[in-house]
VMD Tcl script that draws the C-alpha trace (Angstrom):
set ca {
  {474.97 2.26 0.66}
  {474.03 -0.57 2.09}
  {471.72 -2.85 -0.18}
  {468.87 -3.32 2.56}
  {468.88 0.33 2.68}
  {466.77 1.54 0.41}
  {463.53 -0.56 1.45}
  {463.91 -0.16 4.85}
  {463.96 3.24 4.60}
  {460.78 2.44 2.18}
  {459.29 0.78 4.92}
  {459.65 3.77 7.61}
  {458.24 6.27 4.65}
  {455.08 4.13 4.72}
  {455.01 3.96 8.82}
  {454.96 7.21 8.67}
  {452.68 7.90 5.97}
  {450.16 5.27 7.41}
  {449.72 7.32 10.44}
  {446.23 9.12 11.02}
  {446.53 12.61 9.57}
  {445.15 13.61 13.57}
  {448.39 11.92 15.08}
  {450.83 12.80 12.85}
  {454.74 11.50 13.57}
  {456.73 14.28 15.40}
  {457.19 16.72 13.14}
  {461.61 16.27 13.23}
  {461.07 12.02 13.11}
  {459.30 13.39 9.57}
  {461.85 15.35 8.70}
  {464.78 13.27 9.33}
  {463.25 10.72 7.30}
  {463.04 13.29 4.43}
  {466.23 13.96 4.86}
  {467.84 10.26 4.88}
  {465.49 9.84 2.45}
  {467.10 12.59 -0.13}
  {471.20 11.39 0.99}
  {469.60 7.61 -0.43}
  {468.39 9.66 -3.81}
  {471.56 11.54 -4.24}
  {473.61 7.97 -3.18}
  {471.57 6.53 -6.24}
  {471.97 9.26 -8.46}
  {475.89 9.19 -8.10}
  {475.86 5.39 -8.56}
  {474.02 5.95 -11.74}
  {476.37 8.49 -13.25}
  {479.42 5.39 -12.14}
  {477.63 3.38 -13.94}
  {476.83 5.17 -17.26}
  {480.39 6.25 -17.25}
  {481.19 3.23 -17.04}
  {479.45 1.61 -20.01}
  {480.47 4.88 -22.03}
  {484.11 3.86 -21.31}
  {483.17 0.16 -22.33}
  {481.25 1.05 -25.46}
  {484.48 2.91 -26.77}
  {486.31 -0.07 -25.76}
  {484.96 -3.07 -27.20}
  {486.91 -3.40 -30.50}
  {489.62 -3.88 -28.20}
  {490.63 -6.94 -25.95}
  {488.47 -9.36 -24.84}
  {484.88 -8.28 -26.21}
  {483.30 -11.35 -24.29}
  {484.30 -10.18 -21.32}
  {483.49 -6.62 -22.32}
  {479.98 -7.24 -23.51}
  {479.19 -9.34 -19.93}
  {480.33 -6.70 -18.11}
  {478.27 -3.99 -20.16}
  {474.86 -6.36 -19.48}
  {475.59 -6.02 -15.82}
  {476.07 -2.73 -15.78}
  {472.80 -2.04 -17.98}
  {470.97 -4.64 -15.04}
  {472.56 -2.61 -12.46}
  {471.27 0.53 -14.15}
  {467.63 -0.72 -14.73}
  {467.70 -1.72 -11.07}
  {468.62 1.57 -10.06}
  {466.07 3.40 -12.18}
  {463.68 1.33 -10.88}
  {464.63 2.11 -6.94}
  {465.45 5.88 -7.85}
  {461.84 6.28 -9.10}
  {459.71 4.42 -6.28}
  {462.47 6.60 -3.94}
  {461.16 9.64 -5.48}
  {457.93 8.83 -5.59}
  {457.42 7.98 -1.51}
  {459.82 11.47 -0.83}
  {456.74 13.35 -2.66}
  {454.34 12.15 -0.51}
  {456.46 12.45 2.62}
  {457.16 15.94 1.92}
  {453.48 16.93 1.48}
  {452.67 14.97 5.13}
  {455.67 16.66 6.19}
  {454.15 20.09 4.88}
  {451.15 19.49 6.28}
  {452.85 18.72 9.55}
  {454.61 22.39 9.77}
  {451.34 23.88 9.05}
  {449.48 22.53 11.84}
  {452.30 23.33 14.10}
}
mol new
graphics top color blue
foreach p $ca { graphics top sphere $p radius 0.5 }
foreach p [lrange $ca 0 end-1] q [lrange $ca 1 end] { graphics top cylinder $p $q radius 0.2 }
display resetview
């Protein structure tokens, strides 16, 4: 996943939200947005699984070998899993909105 990915996609959930409820985005431009929006939430889910894996495997690990090296590696994965929270929540948050305008949408239709 590309790092830019998640707030551009951000930005097209707001376009779209920003809309007038009277003129609302075609009803498939809402939905493939929900869609690409879900693959990004699943991408970050599976990253954060890697990653707590990951710091499982180091935690078990760290009497052994180079525990420096060990217990930098273990504070970037805990950044990298902070960082994620943070986008997987905002992510969900903007895909609960989207889907209610995109609700909305298929009733009107």
């Amino acid at each position: 996943m590309a790092p830019d990915a998640i707030p551009a996609l951000l930005e097209q959930i707001d376009e779209l939200l920003a809309e007038p409820a009277e003129e609302p985005a075609s009803l498939a431009r809402l939905e493939r947005t929900l869609t690409d929006g879900y693959a990004h939430a699943l991408a970050l889910e599976s990253e954060r699984w890697r990653l707590e894996q990951r710091m499982s495997e180091l935690a078990g690990e760290l009497n052994e070998g180079n525990q420096e090296l060990k217990s930098r590696e273990m504070a970037l994965l805990s950044d990298r899993l902070a960082r994620n929270a943070g986008l997987l929540s905002g992510l969900r948050n903007e895909l609960t909105r989207l889907r209610a305008r995109t609700s909305a949408a298929r009733r009107a239709r």
